[in-house]
MARFIMI-59363 format. One record per atom (N, C-alpha, C): residue in one letter; atom name; x negated, y negated, z. Coordinates in pm, 1 decimal. Example, Ala and Ser with C-alpha at 12.3 -4.5 7.8 and 13.67 -1.06 7.14 Angstrom:
BEGIN
A:N:-1319.0:569.0:780.0;
A:CA:-1230.0:450.0:780.0;
A:C:-1320.0:330.0:780.0;
S:N:-1285.0:225.0:708.0;
S:CA:-1367.0:106.0:714.0;
S:C:-1290.0:-3.0:787.0;
This chain:
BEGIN
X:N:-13046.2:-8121.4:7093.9;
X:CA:-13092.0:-8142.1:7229.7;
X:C:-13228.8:-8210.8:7225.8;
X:N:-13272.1:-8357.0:7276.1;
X:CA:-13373.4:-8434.3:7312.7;
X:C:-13458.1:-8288.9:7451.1;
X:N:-13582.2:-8326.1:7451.8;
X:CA:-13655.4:-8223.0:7505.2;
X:C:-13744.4:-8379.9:7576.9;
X:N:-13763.1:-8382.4:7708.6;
X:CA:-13805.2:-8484.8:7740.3;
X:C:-13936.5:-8449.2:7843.2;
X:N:-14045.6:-8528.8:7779.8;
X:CA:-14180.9:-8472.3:7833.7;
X:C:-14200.2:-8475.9:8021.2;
X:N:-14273.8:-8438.5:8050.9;
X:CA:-14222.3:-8393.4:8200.5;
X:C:-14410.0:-8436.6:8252.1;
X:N:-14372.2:-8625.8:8355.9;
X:CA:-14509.5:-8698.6:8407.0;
X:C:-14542.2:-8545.1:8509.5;
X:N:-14445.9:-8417.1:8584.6;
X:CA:-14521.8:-8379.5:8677.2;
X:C:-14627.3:-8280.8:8566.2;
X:N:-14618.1:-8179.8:8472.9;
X:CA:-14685.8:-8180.8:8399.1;
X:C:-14747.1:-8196.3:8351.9;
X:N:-14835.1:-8353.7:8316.5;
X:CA:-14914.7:-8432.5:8311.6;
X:C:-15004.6:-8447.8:8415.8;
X:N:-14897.8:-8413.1:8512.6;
X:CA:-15002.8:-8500.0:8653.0;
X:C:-15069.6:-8354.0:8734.3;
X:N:-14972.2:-8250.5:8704.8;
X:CA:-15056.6:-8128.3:8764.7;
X:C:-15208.5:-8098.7:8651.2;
X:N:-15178.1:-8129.2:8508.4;
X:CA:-15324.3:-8147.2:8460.7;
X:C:-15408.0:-8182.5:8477.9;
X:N:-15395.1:-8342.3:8508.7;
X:CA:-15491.5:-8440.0:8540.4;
X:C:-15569.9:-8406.9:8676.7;
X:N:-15439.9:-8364.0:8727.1;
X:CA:-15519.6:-8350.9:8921.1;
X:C:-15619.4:-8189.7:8904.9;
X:N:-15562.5:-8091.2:8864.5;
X:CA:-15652.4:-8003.8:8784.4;
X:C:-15784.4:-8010.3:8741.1;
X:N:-15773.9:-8093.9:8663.8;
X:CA:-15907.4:-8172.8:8594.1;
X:C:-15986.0:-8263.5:8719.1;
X:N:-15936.4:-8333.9:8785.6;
X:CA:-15961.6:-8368.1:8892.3;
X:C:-16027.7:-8541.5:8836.1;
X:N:-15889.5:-8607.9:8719.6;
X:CA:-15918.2:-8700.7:8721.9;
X:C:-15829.3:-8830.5:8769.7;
X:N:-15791.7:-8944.2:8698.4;
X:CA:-15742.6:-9023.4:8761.0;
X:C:-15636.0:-9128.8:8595.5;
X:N:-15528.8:-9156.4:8686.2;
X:CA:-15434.6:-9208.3:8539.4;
X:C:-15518.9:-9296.3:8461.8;
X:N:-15603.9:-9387.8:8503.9;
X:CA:-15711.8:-9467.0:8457.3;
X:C:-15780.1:-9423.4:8353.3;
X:N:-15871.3:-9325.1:8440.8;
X:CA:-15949.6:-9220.2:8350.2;
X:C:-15932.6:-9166.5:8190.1;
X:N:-15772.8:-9075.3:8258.5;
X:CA:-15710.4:-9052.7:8153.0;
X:C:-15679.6:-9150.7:8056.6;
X:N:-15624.7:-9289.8:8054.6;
X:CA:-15572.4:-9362.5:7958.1;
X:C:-15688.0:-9414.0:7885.0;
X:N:-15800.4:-9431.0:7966.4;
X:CA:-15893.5:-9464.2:7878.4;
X:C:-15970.8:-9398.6:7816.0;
X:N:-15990.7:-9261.5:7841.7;
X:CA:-16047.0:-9176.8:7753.8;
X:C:-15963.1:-9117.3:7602.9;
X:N:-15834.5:-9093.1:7653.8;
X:CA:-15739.5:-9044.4:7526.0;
X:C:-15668.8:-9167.0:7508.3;
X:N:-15722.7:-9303.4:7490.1;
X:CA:-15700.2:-9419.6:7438.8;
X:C:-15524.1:-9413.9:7449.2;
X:N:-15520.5:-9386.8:7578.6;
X:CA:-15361.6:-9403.6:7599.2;
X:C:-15324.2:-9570.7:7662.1;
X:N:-15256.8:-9631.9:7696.2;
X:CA:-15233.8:-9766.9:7765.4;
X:C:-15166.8:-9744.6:7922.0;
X:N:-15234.9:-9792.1:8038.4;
X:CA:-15213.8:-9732.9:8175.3;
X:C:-15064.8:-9776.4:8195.6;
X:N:-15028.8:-9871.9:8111.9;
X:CA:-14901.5:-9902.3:8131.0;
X:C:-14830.7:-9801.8:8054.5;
X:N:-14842.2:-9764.1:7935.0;
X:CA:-14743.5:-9613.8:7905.2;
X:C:-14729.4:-9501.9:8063.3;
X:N:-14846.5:-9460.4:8098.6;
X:CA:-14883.7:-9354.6:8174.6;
X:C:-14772.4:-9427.1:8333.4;
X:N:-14763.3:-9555.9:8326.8;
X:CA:-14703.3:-9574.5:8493.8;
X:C:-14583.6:-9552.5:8431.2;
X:N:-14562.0:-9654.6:8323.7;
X:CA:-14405.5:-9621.5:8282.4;
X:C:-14331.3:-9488.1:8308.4;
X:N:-14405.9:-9379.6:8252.9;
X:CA:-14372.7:-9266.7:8222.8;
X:C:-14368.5:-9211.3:8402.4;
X:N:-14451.2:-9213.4:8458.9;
X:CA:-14411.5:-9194.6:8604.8;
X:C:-14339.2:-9216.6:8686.0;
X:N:-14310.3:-9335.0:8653.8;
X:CA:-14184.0:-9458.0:8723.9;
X:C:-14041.3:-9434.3:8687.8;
X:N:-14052.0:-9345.8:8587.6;
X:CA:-13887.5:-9332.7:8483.7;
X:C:-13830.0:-9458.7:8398.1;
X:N:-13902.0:-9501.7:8351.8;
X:CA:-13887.2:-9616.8:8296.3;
X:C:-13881.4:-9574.7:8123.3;
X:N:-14002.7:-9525.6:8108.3;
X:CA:-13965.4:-9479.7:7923.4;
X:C:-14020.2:-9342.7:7911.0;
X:N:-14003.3:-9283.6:7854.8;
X:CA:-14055.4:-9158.0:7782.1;
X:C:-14146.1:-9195.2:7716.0;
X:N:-14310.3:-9096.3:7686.7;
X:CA:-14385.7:-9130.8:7590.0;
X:C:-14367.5:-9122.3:7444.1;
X:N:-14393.7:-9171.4:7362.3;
X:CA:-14396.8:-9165.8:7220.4;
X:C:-14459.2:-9003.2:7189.3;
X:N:-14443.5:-8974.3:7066.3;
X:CA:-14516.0:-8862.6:7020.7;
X:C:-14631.4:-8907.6:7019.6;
X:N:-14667.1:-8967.1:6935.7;
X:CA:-14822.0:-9027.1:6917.5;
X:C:-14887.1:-9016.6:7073.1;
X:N:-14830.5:-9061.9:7176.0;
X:CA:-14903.9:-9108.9:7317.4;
X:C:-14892.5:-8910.0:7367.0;
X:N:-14803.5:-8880.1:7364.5;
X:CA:-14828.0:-8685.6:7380.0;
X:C:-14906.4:-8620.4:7284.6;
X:N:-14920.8:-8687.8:7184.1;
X:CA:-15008.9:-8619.6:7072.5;
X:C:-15169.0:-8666.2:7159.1;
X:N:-15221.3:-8745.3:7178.4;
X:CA:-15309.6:-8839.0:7220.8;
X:C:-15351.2:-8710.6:7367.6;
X:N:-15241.1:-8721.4:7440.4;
X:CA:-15287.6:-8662.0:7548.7;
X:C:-15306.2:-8506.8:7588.0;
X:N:-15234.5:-8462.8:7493.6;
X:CA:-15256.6:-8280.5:7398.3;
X:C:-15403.7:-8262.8:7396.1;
X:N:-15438.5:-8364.0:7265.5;
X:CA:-15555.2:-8389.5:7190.6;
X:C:-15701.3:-8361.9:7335.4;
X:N:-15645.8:-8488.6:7426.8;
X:CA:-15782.3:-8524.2:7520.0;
X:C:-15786.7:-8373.3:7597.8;
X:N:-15671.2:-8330.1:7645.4;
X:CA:-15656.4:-8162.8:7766.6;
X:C:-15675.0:-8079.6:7708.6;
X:N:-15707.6:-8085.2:7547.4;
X:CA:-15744.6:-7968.4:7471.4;
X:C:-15602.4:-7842.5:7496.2;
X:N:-15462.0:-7930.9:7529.1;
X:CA:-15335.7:-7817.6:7527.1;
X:C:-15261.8:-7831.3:7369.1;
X:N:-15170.7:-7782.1:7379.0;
X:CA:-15031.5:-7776.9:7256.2;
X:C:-14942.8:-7915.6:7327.8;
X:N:-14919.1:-8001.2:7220.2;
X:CA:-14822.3:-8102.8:7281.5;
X:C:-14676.9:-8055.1:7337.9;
X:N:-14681.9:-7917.7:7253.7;
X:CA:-14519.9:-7874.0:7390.1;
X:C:-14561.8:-7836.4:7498.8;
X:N:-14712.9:-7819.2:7517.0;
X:CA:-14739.4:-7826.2:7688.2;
X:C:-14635.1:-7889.3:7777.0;
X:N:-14675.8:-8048.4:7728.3;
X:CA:-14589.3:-8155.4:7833.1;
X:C:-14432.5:-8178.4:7811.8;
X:N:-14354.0:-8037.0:7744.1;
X:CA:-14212.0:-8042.6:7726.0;
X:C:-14140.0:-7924.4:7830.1;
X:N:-14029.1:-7992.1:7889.9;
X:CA:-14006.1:-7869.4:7928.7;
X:C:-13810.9:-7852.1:7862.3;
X:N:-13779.1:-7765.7:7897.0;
X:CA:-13628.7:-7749.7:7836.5;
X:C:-13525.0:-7829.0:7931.8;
């Protein structure tokens, strides 16, 4: 079973944090185009790009997994 990372997850963090997809991509050197993609339903992030954004929220990268 593929486990597929979940943008509302992401986005209840960010808004949490009280920042902005921008913000985010440029601080955890993510690309704003991964981050729309991933919103839009267009691609799933890479590990590396969930590893990246684990890393910046200070979570566990299965944070952004859900079953």
């Amino acid at each position: 079973m593929k486990f597929l990372a979940s943008y509302h997850l992401y986005s209840q963090l960010r808004d949490l944090n009280h920042m902005t997809d921008h913000y985010v991509s440029t601080k955890a050197k993510v690309s704003t185009a991964a981050i729309s993609q991933w919103k839009n339903g267009i691609t799933n992030p890479t590990r590396n790009t969930i590893d990246k954004l684990a890393a910046f929220f200070r979570v566990p990268a299965n944070y952004f997994y859900e079953d």
